[in-house]
N, C-alpha and C positions, 0 to 999 in steps of 0.2 A: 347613183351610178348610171352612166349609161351603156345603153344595150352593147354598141359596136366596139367600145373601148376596152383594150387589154388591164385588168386587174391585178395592181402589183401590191404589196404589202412587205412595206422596208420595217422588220423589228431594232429598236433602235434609232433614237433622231439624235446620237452623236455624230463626229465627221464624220465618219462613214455610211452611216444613212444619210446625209445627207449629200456626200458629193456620189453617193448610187443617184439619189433622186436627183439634181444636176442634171447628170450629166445624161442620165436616161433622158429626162426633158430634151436635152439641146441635141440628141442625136438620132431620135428618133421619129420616123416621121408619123407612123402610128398614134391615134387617139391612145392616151394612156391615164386613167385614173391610177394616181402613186397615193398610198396611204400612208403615212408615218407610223408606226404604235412607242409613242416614246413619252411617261408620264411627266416629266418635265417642265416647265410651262413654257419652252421655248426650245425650237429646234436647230440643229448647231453646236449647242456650250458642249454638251456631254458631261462628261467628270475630267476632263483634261482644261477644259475653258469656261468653266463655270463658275472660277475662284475670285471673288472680289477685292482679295488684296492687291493692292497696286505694285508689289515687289515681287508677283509672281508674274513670269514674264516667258515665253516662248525662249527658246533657244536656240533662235535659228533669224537670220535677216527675212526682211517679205519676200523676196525672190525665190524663196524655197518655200512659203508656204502659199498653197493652192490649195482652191477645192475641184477645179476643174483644167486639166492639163492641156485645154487647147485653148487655154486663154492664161497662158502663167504667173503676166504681169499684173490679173486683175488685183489682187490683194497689195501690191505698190503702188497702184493709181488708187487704189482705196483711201490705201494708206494719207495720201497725198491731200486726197480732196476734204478728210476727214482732219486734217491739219494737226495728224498725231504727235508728230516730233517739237511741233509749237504748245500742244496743249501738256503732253507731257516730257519736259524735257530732259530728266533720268531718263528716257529713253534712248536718247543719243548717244552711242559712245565717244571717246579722244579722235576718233579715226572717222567719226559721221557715220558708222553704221548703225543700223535702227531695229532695237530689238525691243518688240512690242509689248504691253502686259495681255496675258493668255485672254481676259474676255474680251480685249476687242477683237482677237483673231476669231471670237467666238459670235462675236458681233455682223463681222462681216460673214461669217459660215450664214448664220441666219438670214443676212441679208441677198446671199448669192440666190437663196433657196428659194426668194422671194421672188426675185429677177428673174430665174428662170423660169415659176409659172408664168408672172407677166411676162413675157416675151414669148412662150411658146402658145398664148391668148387661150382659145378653149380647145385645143388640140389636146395639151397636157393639165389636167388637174393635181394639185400636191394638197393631199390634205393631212391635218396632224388629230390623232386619235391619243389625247392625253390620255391613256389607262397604259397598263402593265398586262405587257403578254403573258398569259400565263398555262398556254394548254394550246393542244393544234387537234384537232377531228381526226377521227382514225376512218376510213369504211368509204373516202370518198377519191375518185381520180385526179381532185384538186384539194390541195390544201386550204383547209381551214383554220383559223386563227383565232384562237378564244380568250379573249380580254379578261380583267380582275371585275370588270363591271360587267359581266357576261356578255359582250359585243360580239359576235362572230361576223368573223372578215373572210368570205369565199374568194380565194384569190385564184387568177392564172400561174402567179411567179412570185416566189417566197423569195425574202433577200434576209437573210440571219447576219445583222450589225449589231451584233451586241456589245463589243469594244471588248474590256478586260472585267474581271470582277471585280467587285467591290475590295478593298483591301480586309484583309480579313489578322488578327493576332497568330503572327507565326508561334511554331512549340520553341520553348517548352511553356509558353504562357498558358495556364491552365483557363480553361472555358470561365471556369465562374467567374475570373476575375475579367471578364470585357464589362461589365456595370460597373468597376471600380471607378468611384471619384477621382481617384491618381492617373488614371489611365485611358490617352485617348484612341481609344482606336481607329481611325477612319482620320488622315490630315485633311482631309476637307474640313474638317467639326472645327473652323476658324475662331469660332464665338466660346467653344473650352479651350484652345488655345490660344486665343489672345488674353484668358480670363488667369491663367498660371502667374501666379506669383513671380513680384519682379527679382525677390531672393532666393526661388528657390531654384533646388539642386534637378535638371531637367535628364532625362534621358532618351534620348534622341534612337531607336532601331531603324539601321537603316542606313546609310551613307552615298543614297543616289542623289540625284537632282530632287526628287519629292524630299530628301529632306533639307538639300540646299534650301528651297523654299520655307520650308517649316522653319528651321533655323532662322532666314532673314527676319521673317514675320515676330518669332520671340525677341530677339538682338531689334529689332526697332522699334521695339515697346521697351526699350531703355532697361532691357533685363540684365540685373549685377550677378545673378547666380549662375554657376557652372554648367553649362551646357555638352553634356560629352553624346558625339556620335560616335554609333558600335556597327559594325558588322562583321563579316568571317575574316576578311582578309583586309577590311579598312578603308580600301581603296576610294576613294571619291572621283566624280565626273573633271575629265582634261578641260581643259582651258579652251574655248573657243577658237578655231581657227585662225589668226592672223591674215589678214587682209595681204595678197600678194604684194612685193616690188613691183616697182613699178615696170624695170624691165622684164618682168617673167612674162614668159609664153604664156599665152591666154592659157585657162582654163574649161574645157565645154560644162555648160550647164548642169546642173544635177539629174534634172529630168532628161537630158540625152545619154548622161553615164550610167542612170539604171538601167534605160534600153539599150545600153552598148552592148558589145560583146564583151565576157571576160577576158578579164587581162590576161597576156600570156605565160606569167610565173605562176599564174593560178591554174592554168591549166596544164604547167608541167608539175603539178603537184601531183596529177596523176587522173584515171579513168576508170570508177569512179577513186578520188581522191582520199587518202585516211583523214584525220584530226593533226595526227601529229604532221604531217603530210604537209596541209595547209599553217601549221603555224610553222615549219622551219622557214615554207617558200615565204612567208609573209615578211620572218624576222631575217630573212636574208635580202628581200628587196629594201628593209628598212635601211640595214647594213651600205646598202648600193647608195640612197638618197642620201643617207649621213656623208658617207663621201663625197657627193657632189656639192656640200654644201646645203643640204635641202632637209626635212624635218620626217617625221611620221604619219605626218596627215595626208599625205599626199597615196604611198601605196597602201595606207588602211582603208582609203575610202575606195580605192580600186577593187579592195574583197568588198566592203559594205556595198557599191552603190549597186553591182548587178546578184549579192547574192542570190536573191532570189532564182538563180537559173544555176549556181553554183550547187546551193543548199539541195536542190532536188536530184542532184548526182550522187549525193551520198548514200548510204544503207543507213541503216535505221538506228545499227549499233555504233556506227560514228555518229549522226544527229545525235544521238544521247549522252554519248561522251565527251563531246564541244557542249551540250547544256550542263553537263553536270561540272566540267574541272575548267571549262573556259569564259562561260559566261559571264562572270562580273567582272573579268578582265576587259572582253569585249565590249559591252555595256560602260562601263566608264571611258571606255574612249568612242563608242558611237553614241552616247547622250551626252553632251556638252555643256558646259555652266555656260548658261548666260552670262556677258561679263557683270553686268551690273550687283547677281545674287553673288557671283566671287570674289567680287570685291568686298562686298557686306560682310560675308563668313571669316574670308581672310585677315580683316581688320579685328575682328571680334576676337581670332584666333592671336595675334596680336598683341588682344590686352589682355590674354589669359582666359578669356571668359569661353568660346569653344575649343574643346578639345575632339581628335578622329581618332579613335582607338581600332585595332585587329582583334578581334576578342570572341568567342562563343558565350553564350547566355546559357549558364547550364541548369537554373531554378529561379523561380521567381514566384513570391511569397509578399501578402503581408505582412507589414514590422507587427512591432509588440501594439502600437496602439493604434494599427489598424488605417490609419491616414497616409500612410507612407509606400512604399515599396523595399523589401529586399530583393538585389538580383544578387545571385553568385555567377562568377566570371571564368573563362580559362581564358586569357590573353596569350595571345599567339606568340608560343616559342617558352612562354612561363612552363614551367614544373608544377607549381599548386593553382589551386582555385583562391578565389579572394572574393567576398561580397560588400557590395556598396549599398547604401540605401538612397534613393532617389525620393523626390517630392512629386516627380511629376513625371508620367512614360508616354510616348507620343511615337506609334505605331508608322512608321515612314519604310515598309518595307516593298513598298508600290505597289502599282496594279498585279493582277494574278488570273492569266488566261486561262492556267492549268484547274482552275478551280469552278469555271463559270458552270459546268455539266452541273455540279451538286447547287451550287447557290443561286441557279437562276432558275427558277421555276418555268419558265420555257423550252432552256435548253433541257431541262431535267425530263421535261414532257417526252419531246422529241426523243431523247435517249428511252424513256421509257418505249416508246412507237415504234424503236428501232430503227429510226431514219439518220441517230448519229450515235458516234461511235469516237469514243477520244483513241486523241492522234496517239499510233504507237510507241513515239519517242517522250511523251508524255505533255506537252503543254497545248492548249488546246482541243479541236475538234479536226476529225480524220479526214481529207477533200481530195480530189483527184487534180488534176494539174490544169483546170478548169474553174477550180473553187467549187465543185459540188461536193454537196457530202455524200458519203463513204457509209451505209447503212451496215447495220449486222451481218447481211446476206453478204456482203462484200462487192456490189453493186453499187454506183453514183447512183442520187438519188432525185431523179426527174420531178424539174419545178423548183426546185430550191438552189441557191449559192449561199456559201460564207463567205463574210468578205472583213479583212484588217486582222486584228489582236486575234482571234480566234484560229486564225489558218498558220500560224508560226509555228508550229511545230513543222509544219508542211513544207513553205517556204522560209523560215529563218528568220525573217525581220520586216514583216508588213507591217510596220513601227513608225508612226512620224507620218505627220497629213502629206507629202510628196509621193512618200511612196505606198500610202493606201490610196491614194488617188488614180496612180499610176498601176497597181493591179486593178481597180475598177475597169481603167481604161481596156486594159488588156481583157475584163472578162466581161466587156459588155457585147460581145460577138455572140457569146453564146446563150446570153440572156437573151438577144433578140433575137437568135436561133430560135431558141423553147419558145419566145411568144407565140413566131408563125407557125411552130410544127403543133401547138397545140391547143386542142377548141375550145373557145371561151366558156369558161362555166356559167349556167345559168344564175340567175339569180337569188 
């Protein structure tokens, strides 16, 4: 380390450690040693891009994804020079738009992170600390960072990226059974799931895009047995945007509509705003675009792209009751099928072989000889319960911010120190409109930010590499505030 240079330690070498570490390089003029603490062997993938199947695939064109928003097209000229759409061509859809499989976009995250140490020469160092944070120093004016391998990282500026948790067995699945042979829990575990029998009877928790994925990945290993996805209300991810006519009014960019201003139906929804408030204004500008001729996607992305400035008007007891009765409605229309996974699903769906059921899981039990699964069901709007037996259960109920406090031995530290405090509407960690966190005393907590999946409860939907990049961008002001206002820790 040296003497003069500011001390940062980004937890986390998913995207959003790394477009902090980015973008802090390219913007600062300061000597800055950046430490990564991310166990990984490679910084970038995270658990979102780290998937080696080749039908798991981003959901979104390259023009939307970035790691750094003052350079937007880099991941299109990436795209370009790296000759993706030639080398793979399921990539391309009928219409030439190009939607990549998740490790290259994982590929170039790592490759950006490189570029910008080389480019910023020895002014900025990025270095990666393969262990697992697991503890922070209590007793000192700087935060200390305590690794699985005992490393202590004395930093000036704590950056907590820790993304979402690990997916974990929602209830009523009882704990013993996460060791089951029938049961995967984690859709990463690609190698128990490409290993399930090509007959057997699968069941699928879960009906987002993680299980669109899941699903391709069984259906293209030539599976004959019955695939049924479950969740409360069934719903599955909207169909990717369609490409404008050609005489439509341009569109402004993504990254200019999250820093817009809210739209104006949204702000006669009121000050602050209810729930129900926000869903009439919404289904009533729907109402207006269906009459012009025009679709849904146009005023849903109007609330999606600036919520973040929306979501922070509201009280705490509306944030909880848009999570609790609106979010998977929202969610399936702000995560989108890639077309390439909808088409897979939908042909499968087709020959019978997957079915999307509404349904609650109300026990779940060993058969009689123990290789199998029973679940029992209440399918939505049914009278009685029914149990089906499964061969095989494959855990797709996605990432889980609300969870990271308990299953991350970092965050669990920190909570224990009292420097975080989960958010009151319940998903995540509590931040002030800064991205600081929010300690016990009810105080932001100097030297430290959260940044992405952990601050949604706060802001709404720091979801999706455009717009965690685009809060970095907004809270790198204040990171470089904290640097100068406060004295390097010795050594």
């Amino acid at each position: 380390m040296r003497m003069n240079a500011a001390r940062i330690t980004i937890v986390g070498g998913g995207f959003s450690g790394a477009s902090v570490a980015v973008q802090l390089a390219r913007t600062t003029r300061d000597p800055l040693d950046i430490t990564i603490v991310e166990p990984r062997p490679e910084i970038g993938y995270g658990f979102a891009y780290s998937s080696a199947d080749p039908d798991h695939r981003v959901n979104g064109v390259p023009s939307i994804h970035l790691v750094d928003p003052a350079d937007p097209e880099a991941f299109a000229r990436w795209c370009a020079t790296e000759s993706l759409a030639t080398r793979d061509p399921e990539a391309v859809t009928a219409d030439g738009r190009l939607f990549v499989r998740r490790r290259e976009f994982g590929r170039f995250i790592a490759d950006a992170v490189e570029r910008a140490a080389q480019h910023a020469n020895d002014r900025v160092r990025i270095a990666h600390q393969r262990e697992r944070a697991v503890d922070i120093a209590v007793g000192s004016p700087a935060p200390t960072v305590v690794t699985d391998a005992g490393t202590r990282l004395r930093t000036d500026l704590l950056v907590i990226a820790t993304g979402n948790a690990q997916p974990r067995l929602p209830a009523p699945f009882p704990l013993a059974l996460a060791d089951h042979p029938a049961i995967v829990a984690s859709p990463d575990d690609l190698g128990r799931i490409r290993a399930i029998d090509r007959d057997a009877r699968v069941l699928v928790v879960g009906t987002g895009l993680t299980a669109l994925d899941v699903i391709s990945t069984i259906v293209r290993g030539r599976h004959r047995g019955t695939i049924v996805a479950v969740s409360r209300r069934g719903l599955r991810p909207r169909a990717y945007r369609p490409p404008p006519p050609e005489h439509a009014k341009p569109v402004p960019g993504l990254l200019e509509r999250i820093d817009a201003p809210v739209a104006p139906f949204v702000l006669a929804a009121g000050n602050p705003p209810t729930a129900r408030a926000l869903l009439h204004a919404l289904l009533a500008r729907i109402r207006v675009a269906n009459a012009a001729g025009d679709t849904w996607y146009g005023p849903f992305d109007e609330l999606r792209d600036p919520l973040w400035q929306v979501w922070t008007r509201l009280d705490t007891r509306e944030k909880s009751r848009i999570l609790r009765h609106a979010r998977q409605w929202y969610d399936v229309h702000r995560f989108r099928a890639p077309p390439q996974n909808d088409a897979i699903v939908r042909k499968a769906e087709q020959r019978g072989i997957v079915q999307f059921r509404a349904a609650r899981i109300v026990t779940v039990e060993p058969s009689r000889d123990e290789r199998a699964i029973r679940v029992t069901f209440f399918d939505r709007g049914a009278p009685v319960q029914r149990t089906e037996v499964f061969d095989a259960i494959v855990n797709c109920t996605g990432l889980d911010s609300a969870s990271g406090l308990a299953s991350n031995a970092f965050l669990a530290a920190l909570a224990r120190a009292r420097y975080l405090i989960p958010d009151p509407c319940g998903p995540g960690i509590a931040v002030d409109r800064d991205c600081r966190p929010i300690g016990a005393d009810g105080g932001a907590c100097n030297r430290m930010f959260v940044i992405g999946p952990p601050t949604a409860g706060a802001f709404g939907d720091p979801l999706g590499a455009i717009f965690i990049a685009a809060q970095i961008r907004r809270t790198l002001p204040g990171m470089r505030a904290t640097l100068m206002a406060s004295p390097r820790t010795p050594g």
